[in-house]
C-alpha positions as CSV (number, residue, x, y, z in Angstrom):
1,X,109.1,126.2,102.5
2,X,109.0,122.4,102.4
3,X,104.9,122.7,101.7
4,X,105.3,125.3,99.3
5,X,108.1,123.7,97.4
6,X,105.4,120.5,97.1
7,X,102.7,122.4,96.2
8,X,104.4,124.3,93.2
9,X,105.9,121.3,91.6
10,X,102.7,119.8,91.4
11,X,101.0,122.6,90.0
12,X,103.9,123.1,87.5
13,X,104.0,119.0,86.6
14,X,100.0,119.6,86.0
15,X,100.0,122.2,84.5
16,X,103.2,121.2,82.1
17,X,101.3,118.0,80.8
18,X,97.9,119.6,80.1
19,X,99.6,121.6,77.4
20,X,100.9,118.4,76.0
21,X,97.5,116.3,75.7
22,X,94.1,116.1,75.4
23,X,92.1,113.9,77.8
24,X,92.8,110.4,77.6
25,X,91.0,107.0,79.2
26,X,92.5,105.2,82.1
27,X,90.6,102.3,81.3
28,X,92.1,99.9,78.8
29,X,95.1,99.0,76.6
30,X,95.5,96.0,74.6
31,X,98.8,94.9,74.1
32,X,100.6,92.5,71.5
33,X,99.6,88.8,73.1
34,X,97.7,90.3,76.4
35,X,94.8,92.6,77.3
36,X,96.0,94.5,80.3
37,X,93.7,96.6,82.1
38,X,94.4,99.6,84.1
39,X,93.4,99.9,87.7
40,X,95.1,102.4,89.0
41,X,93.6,103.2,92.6
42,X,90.6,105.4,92.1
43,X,90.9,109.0,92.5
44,X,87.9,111.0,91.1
45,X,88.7,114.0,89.8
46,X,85.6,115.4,89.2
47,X,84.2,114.9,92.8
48,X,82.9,117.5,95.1
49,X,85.3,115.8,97.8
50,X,88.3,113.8,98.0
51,X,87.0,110.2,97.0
52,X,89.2,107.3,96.8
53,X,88.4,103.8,95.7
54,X,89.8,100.0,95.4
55,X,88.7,97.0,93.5
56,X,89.0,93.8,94.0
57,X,91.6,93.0,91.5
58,X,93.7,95.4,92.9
59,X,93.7,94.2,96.1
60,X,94.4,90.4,94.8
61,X,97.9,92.2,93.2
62,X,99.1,94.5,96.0
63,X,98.5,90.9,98.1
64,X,96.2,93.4,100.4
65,X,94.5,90.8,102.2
66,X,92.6,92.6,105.3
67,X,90.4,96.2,105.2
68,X,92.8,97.9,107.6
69,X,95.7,97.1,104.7
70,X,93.4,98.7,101.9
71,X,92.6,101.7,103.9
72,X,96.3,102.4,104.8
73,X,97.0,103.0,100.7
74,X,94.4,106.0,100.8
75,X,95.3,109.5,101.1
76,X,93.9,111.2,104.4
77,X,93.0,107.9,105.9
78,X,94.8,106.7,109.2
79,X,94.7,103.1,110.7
80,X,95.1,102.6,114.6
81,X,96.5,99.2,114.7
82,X,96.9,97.7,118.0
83,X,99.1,95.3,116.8
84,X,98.9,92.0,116.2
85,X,96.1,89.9,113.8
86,X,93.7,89.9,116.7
87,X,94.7,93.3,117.9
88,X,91.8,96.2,117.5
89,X,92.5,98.0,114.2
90,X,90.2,101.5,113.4
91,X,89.9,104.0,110.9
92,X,90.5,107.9,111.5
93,X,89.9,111.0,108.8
94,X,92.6,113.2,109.1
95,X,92.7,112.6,112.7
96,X,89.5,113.9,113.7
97,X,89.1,110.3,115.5
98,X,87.4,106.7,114.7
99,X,84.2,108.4,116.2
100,X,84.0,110.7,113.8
101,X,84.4,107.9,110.4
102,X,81.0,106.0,109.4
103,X,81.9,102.0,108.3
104,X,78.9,101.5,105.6
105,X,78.3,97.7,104.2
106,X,76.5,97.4,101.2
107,X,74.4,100.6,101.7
108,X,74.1,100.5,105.3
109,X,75.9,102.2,108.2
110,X,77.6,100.0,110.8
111,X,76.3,101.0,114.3
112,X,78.0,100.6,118.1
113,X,76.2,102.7,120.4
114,X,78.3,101.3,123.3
115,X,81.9,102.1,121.6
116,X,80.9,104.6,119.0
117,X,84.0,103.0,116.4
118,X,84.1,100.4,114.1
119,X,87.1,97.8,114.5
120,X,87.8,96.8,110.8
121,X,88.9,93.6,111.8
122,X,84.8,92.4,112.1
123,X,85.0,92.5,108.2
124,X,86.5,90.1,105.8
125,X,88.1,90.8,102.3
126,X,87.6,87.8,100.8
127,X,84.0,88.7,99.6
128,X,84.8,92.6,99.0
129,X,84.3,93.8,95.4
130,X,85.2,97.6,96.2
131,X,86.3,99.8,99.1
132,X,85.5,103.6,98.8
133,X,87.4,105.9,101.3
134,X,85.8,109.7,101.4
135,X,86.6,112.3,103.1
136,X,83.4,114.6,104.1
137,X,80.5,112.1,102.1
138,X,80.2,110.1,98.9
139,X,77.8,111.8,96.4
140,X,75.5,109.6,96.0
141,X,72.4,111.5,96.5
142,X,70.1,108.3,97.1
143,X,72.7,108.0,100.6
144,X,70.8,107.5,103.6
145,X,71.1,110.5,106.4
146,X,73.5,108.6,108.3
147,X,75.7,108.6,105.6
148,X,76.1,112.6,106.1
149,X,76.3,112.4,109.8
150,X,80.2,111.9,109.8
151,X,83.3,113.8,108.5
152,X,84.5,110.5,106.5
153,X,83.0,106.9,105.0
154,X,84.5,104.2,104.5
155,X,81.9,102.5,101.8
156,X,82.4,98.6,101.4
157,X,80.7,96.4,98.7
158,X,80.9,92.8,98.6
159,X,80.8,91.1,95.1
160,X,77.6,90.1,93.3
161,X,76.7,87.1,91.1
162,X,77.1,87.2,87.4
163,X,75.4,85.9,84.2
164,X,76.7,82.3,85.2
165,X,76.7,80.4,88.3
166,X,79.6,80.8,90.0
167,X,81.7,78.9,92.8
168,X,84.9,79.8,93.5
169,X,87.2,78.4,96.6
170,X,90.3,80.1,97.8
171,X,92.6,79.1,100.8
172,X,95.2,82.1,102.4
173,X,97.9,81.1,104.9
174,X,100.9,82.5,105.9
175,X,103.3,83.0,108.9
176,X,102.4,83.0,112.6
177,X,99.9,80.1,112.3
178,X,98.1,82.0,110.0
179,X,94.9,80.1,107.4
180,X,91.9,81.3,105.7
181,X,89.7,79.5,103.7
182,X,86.7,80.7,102.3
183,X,84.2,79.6,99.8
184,X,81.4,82.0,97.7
185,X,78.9,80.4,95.5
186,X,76.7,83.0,93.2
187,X,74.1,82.2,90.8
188,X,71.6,84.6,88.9
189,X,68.5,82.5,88.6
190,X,67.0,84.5,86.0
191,X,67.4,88.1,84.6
192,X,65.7,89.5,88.0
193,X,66.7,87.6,90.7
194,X,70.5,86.5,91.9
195,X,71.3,84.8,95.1
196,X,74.6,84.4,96.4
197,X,76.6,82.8,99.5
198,X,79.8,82.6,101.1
199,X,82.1,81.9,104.3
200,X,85.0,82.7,105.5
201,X,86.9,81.4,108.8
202,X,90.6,82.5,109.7
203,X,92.7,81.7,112.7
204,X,96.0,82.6,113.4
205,X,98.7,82.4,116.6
206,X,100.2,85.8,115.9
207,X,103.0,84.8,117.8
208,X,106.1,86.9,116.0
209,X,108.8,87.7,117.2
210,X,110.2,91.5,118.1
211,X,113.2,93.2,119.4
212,X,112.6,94.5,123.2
213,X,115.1,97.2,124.2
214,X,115.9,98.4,127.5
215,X,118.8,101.0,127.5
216,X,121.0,99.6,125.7
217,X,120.2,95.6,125.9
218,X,118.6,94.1,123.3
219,X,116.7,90.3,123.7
220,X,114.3,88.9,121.1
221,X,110.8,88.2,122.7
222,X,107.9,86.7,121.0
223,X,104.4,88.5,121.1
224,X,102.1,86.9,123.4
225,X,97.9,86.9,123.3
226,X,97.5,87.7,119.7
227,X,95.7,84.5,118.9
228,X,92.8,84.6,117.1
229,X,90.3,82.6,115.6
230,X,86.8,83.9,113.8
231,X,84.5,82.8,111.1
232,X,82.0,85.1,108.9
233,X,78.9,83.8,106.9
234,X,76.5,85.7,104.4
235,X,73.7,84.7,102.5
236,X,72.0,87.7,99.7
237,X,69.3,87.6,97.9
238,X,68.5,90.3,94.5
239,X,65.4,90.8,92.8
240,X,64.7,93.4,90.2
241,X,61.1,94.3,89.8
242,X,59.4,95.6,86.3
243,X,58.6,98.5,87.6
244,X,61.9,100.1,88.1
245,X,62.7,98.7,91.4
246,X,65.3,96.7,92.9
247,X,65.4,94.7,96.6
248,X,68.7,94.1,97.8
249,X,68.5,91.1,101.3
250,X,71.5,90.5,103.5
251,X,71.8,88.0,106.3
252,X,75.2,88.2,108.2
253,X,76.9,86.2,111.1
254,X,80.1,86.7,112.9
255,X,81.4,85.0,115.5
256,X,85.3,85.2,117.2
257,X,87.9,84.7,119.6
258,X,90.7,86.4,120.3
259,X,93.6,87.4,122.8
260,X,93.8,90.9,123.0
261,X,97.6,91.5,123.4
262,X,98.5,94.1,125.6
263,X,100.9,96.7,125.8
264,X,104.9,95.4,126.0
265,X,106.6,97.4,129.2
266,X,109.6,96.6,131.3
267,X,109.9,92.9,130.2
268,X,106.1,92.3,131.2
269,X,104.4,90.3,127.8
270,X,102.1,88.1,129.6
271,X,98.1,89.3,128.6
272,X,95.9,88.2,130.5
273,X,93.0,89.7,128.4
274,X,91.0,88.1,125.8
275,X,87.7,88.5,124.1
276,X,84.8,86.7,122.5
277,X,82.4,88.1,119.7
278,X,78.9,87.2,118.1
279,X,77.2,89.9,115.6
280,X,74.1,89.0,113.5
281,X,72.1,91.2,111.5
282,X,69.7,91.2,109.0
283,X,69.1,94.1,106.2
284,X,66.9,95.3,103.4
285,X,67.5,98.0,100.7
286,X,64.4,98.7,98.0
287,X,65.3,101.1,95.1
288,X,62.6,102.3,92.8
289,X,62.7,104.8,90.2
290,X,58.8,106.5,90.9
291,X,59.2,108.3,87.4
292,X,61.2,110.4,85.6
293,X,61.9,112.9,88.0
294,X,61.3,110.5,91.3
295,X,63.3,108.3,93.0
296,X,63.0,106.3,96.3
297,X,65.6,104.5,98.3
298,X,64.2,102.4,101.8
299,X,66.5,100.7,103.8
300,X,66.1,98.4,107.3
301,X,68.0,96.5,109.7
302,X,68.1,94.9,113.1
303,X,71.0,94.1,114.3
304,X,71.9,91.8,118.0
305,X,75.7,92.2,118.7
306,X,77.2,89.8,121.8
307,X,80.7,90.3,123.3
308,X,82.6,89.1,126.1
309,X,85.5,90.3,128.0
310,X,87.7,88.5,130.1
311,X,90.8,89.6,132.5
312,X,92.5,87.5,134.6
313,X,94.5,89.3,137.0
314,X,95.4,89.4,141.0
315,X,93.6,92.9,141.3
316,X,90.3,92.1,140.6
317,X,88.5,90.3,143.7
318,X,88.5,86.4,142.7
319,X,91.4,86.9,140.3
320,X,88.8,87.7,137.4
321,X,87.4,90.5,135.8
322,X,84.1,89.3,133.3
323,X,82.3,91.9,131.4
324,X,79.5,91.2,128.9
325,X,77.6,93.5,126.7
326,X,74.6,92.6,124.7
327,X,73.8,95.4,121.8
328,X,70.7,95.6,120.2
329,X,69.7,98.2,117.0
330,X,66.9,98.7,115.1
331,X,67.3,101.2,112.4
332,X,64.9,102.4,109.4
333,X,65.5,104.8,106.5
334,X,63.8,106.7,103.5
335,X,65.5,108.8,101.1
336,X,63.3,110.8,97.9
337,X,64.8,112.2,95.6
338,X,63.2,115.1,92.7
339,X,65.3,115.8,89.6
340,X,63.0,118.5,87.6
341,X,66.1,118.3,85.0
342,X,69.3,117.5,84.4
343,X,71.5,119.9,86.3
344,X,69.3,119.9,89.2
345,X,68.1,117.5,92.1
346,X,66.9,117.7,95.4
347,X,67.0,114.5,98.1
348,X,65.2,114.3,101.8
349,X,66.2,111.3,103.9
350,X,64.6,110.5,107.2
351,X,66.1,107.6,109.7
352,X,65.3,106.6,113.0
353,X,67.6,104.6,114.9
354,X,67.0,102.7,118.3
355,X,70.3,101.2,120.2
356,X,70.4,99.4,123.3
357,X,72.5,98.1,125.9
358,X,72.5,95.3,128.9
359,X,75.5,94.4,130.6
360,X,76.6,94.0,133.8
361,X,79.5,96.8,134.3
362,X,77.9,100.0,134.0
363,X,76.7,101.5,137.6
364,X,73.3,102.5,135.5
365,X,72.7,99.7,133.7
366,X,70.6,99.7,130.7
367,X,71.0,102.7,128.6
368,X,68.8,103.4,125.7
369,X,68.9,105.9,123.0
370,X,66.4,107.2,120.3
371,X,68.1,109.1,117.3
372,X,66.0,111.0,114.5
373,X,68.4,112.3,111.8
374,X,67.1,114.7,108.5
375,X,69.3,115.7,105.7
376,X,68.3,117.9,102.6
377,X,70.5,117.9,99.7
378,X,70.3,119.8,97.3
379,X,72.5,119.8,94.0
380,X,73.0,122.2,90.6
381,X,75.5,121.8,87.9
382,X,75.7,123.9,84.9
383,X,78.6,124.6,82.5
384,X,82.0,124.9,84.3
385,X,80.3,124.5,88.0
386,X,78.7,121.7,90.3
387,X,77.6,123.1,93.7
388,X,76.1,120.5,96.7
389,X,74.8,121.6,99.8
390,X,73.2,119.2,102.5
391,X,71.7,120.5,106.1
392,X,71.6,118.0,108.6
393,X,68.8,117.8,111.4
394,X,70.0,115.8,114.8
395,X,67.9,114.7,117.6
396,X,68.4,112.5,120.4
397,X,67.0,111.3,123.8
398,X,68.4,108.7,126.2
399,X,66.9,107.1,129.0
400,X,68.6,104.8,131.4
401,X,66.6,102.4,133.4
402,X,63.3,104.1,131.7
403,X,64.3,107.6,132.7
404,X,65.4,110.2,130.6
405,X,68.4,111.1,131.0
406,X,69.5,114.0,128.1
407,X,67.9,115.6,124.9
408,X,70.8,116.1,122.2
409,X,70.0,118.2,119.2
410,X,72.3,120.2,116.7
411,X,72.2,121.5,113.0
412,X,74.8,120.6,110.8
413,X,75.1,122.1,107.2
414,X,77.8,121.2,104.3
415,X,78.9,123.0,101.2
416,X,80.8,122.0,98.2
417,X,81.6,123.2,95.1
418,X,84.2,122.7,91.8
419,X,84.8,124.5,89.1
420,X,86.2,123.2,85.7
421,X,89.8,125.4,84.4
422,X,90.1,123.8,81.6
423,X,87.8,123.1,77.9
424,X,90.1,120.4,76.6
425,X,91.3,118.7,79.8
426,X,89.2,117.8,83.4
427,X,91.3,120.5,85.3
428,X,88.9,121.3,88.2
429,X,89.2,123.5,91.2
430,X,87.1,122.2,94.1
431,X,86.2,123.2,98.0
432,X,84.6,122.3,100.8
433,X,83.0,122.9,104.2
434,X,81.3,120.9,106.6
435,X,80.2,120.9,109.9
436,X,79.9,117.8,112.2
437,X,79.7,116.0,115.4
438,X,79.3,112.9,117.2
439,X,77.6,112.3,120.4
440,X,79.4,110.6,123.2
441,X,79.4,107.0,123.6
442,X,78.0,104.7,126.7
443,X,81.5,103.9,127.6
444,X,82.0,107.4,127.4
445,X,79.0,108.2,129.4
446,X,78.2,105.5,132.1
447,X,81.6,103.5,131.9
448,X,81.8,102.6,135.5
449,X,83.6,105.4,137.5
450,X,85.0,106.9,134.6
451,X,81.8,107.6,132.7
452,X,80.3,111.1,132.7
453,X,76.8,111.5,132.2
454,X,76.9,115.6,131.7
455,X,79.3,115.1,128.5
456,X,78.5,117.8,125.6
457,X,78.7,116.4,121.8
458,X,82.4,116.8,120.3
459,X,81.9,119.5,117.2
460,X,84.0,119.7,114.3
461,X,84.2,121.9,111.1
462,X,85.8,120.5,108.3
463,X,87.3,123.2,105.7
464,X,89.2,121.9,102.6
465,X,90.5,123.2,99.3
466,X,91.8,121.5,96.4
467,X,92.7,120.9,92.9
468,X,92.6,117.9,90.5
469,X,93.7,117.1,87.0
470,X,93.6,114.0,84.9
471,X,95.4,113.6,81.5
472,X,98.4,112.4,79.9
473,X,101.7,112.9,78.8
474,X,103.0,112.1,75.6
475,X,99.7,109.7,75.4
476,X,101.9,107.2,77.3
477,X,101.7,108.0,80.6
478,X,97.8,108.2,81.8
479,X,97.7,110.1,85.2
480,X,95.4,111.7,88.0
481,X,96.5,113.7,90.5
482,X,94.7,115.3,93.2
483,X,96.3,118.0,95.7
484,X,93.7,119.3,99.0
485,X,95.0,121.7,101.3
486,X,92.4,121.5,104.2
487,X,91.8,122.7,108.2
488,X,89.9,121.2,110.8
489,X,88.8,122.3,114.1
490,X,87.2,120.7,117.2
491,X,85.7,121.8,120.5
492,X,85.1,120.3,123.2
493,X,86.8,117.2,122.2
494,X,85.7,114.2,124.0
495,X,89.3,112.9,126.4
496,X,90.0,111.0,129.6
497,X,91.5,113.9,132.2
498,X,92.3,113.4,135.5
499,X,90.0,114.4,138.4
500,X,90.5,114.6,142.7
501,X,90.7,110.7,143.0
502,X,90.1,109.0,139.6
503,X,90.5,109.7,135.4
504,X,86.9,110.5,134.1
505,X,85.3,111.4,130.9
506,X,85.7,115.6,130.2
507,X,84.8,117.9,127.6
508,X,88.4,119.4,127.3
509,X,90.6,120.9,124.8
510,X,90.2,122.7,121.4
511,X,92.4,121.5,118.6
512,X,93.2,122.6,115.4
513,X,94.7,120.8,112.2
514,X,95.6,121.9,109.4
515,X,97.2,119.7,106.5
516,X,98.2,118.8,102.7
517,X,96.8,115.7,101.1
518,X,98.5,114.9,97.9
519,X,98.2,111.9,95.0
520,X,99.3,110.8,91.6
521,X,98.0,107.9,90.1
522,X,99.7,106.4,86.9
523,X,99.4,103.9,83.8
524,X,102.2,103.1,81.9
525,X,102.8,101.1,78.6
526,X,106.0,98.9,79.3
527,X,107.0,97.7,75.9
528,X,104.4,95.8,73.7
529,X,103.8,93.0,76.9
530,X,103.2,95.2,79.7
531,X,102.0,97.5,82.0
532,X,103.3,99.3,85.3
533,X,100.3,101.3,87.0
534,X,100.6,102.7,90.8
535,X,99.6,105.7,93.3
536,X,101.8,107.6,95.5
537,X,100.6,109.3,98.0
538,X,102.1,112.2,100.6
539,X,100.9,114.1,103.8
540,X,101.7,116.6,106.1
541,X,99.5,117.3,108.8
542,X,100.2,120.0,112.0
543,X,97.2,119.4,114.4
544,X,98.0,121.2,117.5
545,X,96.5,121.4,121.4
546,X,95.1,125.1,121.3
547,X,93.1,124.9,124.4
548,X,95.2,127.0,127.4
549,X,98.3,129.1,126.3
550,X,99.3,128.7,129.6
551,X,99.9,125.0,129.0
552,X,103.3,123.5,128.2
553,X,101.1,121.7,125.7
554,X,100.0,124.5,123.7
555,X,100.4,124.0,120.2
556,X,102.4,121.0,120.8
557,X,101.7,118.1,118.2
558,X,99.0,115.8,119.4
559,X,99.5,112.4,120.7
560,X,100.2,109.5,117.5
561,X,100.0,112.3,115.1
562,X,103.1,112.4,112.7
563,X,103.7,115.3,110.7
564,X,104.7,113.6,107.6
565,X,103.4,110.5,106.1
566,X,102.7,108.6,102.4
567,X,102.4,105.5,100.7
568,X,103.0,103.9,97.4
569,X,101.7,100.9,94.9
570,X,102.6,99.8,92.2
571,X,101.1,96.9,90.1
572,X,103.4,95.4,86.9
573,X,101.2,93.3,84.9
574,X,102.6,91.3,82.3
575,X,102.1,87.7,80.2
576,X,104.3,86.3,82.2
577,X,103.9,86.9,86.2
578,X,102.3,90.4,87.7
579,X,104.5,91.8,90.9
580,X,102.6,94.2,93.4
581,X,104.7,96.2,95.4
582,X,103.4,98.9,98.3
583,X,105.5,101.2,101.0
584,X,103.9,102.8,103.5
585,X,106.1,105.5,105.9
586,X,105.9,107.5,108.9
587,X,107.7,110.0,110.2
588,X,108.0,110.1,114.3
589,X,105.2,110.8,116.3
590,X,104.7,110.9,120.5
591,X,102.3,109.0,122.5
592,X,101.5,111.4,124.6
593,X,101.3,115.0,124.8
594,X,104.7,115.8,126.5
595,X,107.0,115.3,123.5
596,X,109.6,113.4,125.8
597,X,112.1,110.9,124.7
598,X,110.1,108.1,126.7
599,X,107.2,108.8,124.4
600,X,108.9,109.0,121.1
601,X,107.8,106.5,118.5
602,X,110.8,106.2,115.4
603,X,110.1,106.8,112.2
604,X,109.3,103.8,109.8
605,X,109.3,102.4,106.4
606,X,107.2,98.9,105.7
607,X,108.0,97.2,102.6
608,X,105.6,94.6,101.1
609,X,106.4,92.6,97.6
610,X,103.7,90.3,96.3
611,X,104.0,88.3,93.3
612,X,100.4,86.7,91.5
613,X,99.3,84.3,88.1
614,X,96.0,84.0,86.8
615,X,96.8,80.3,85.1
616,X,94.6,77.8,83.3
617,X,95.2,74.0,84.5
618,X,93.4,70.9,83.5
619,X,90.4,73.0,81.8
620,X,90.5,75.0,85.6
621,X,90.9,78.9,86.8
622,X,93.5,79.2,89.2
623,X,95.1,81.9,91.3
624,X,98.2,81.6,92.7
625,X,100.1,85.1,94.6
626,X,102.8,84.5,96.9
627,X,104.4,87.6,99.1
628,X,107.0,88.7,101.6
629,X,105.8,91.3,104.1
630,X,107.9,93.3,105.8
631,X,110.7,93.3,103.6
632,X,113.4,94.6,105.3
633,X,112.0,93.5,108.9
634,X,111.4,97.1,110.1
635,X,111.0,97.1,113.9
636,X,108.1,99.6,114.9
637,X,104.9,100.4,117.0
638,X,102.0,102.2,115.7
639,X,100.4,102.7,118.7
640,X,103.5,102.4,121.3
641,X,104.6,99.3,123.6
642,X,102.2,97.0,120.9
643,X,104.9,96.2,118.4
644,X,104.1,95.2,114.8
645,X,105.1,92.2,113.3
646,X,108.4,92.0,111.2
647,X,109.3,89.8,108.2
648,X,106.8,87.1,107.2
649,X,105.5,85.5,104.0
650,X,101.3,84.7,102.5
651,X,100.5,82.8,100.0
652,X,97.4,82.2,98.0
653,X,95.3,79.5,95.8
654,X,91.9,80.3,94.3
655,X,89.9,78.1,92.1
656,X,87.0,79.6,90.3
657,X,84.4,77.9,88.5
């Protein structure tokens, strides 16, 4: 009743305020003494799928200052944060698992053949023009096939020169030992070519302080092994040809250090566990327009990836357990694309992919794999309707010591469509289904004793149904709202399940979710020097263990999956300060399947009030934001016994010349 009661306001709100208005811009207002523009975070109405997307100004006012924190304001989207600044932080699509969500940077997909997920704490925001969060693909159809190959993206751009050289200098810091500087330096050369630069380093103690209960005693701890320290450099270089091409160049370095703070139980807070990272790679993305009905999009990169892990601890023989991994990828790319006219197109892309690993803690060392992916896409759009359908072609051999070990290869086709319900206002009706699946990692395959080699690929299909509206009321109030209803269902899902003697890899289980995604995104004129713009967001989501009726499982809410969840932002600009304000709240959840007292995680509400100028000093651009996290110093885990931090201040100064 709750759901249905959700869904009918929204369609009577939507309805209600079509009748009122025509369609109205987003964009801009000018006010009496101050051009405000409005931001409000991107929800694209008229997409096949639920798209969401960030700029960089926005971030700078909701004082989002990491991609994890811009990923938790999108709707479907779900952040596994370890706790801590140094703690591991992923990215989930309506819990199908960080396995199934491709990271892509500036065009490319982020690879880790040993892990298969993406920690989102590799990436800095301090160069980051936009952040796109989509669940199924994005639709551009010049994407590469591994940009179809997963059931979400998260798509990040980094900022590129202008007209004018520019420099610009900006130092973060805040509690816990906490200081960023980073410099970018841009400079278009001539009308073809731009070359830009910048680096970033951070380091932090991360030592907060929590609340540890224990019955009924209470004693204030502080968190241990959440140091970190870490430094990111890029150089880019972009030329556009006469010819109707364009050459996009990216060198990247990373390098870190970091405790790895381990899980708070019975009084024990002393990790033992840290972790040292290196990742360099080199890219290249050529665009050319062939003629008037042909396009071409190449892309390459080579990638070396270095990590260490170290655990000091009485168990291991010598007191010390030392793993290193060295990751290698090597990964090319063609997509062409035919548009005989305007409401048709058709796209091929072809990549190869080669990832390898050499460490010293897998019993057979030295796995290899060779992937080959194929997508066609093909897309029509005429009057009311836009149809897209993509088939995706897998194949993939491994060999481990230069024997083959297994031959993976699957089919995987998409369709989506929308329909427009409205002439005088973008009322559209959209839908969706996609099939997917993601091969099982080396850990998950050759990870010591718990590695199993005969793992199957986990499969999911993706179903999803939904309408979107953008207008206004009264011409005052500029809004877009979006409302998906959507199912998803996974066999043989990839899960550690106790054996005879020890846990090892199985295919086990069949789940299915099933859930409501819902938005609104506003712009408000407040009075003739002002403007209040925000998004809230709300979900429910049901995904339930439907593998053995016999089970006292069965149909039981999985593991760190709440039932209700949402968010909110809101942005007032004015002449005189702007104020960013963002909530993000849970409802309870269980860390494991039993739902158990012992494994209940409390509901929570996190608070975050930032307050930014853009001011002009001495002939000089400056920013200066200051914020209070935390506000009401909300004592919760996201993933349990790693507890977040509570109240704590950032500030920021940026200088741009």
């Amino acid at each position: 009743m709750r759901l249905l009661s959700v869904t009918l306001l929204w369609l009577v709100g939507a309805l209600a305020a079509s009748a009122q208005s025509h369609v109205d811009s987003l964009r801009q207002h000018e006010l009496a003494d101050v051009e405000v523009t409005s931001r409000a975070l991107g929800r694209r109405v008229t997409a096949l799928m639920p798209v969401q997307s960030m700029d960089e100004e926005q971030m700078k006012r909701l004082g989002l200052t990491t991609i994890a924190q811009v990923i938790r304001q999108m709707a479907g989207a779900e952040v596994r944060d370890y706790g801590g600044i140094g703690g591991l932080k992923t990215v989930s699509v309506r819990h199908l698992g960080a396995h199934h969500t491709a990271v892509s940077y500036d065009g490319m997909v982020v690879g880790n053949v040993q892990a298969g997920q993406i920690d989102l704490s590799h990436f800095s925001l301090d160069n980051v023009s936009n952040v796109r969060f989509a669940v199924g693909h994005d639709a551009d159809i010049m994407q590469s096939a591994r940009h179809y190959a997963s059931a979400g993206l998260v798509d990040i751009t980094t900022w590129q020169p202008a007209s004018r050289p520019t420099l610009q200098a900006m130092l973060r810091t805040g509690a816990f030992g906490y200081v960023n500087p980073s410099v970018r330096l841009g400079r278009q050369w001539n009308e073809n070519t731009s070359a830009s630069a910048d680096i970033s380093l951070m380091r932090a103690d991360g030592n907060y302080p929590f609340t540890l209960r224990n019955g009924q005693r209470k004693t204030l701890e502080h968190r241990q092994g959440s140091d970190v320290k870490s430094w990111q450099g890029e150089a880019n270089l972009q030329r556009v040809f006469a010819n109707d091409g364009d050459l996009a160049l990216k060198i990247a370095l990373y390098q870190s250090e970091r405790g790895l703070p381990g899980g708070v139980v019975l009084y024990v807070n002393d990790p033992s566990e840290r972790l040292w990272d290196e990742d360099y790679f080199a890219q290249m993305l050529y665009r050319k327009r062939l003629n008037r009905q042909w396009k071409l999009a190449l892309r390459a990169k080579v990638e070396h990836a270095w990590n260490r892990y170290e655990d000091v601890n009485v168990k291991y023989p010598g007191g010390r357990q030392v793993d290193l991994n060295h990751q290698n990828e090597a990964y090319l790319s063609a997509t062409l694309a035919f548009q005989p006219s305007e409401s048709f197109s058709v796209a091929v892309a072809q990549d190869g992919v080669l990832g390898t690993l050499r460490n010293n803690i897998y019993e057979e060392a030295n796995p290899e794999r060779l992937t080959s992916l194929t997508n066609l896409t093909a897309k029509y759009a005429r009057g009311r309707w836009k149809t897209e359908g993509n088939l995706l072609a897998t194949w993939s051999r491994e060999w481990i010591d230069d024997r083959a070990n297994k031959d993976r290869q699957r089919l995987s086709p998409a369709l989506s469509a929308s329909f427009r319900l409205l002439d005088n206002a973008p009322f559209y009706l959209r839908a969706m289904l996609k099939q997917t699946f993601r091969m099982p990692s080396f850990n998950d395959l050759y990870y010591r004793r718990f590695g199993n080699v005969n793992l199957k690929s986990e499969k999911a299909r993706l179903y999803d149904v939904g309408i979107t509206w953008e207008g206004a009321i009264y011409n005052k109030v500029k809004l877009k709202t979006t409302l998906d209803a959507y199912l998803n269902i996974v066999d043989d899902k990839i899960v550690a399940f106790p054996t005879t003697y020890v846990w090892r890899m199985q295919n086990f289980g069949h789940v299915r979710i099933t859930g409501v995604d819902a938005s609104i995104a506003f712009a408000m004129g407040m009075g003739r020097n002002a403007l209040l713009e925000g998004t809230f967001n709300y979900a429910y989501q049901h995904a339930a263990d439907k593998t053995d009726r016999r089970h006292s499982t069965y149909n039981a809410q999985l593991p760190y999956t709440p039932k209700h969840s949402g968010n909110a932002a809101l942005v007032l600009k004015n002449k005189w300060i702007d104020v960013g304000y963002t909530l993000q709240m849970c409802s309870e959840r269980y860390s494991m399947a039993l739902h158990s007292r012992d494994y209940r995680l409390h509901p929570y509400a996190e608070h975050n009030l930032t307050f930014s100028k853009d001011v002009c000093l001495l002939g000089q651009n400056w920013w200066i934001s200051a914020g209070l996290m935390n506000l009401t110093n909300e004592q919760y885990d996201i993933i349990q016994y790693y507890p977040m931090p509570g109240r704590h201040w950032q500030a920021s100064l940026s200088w741009r010349l």
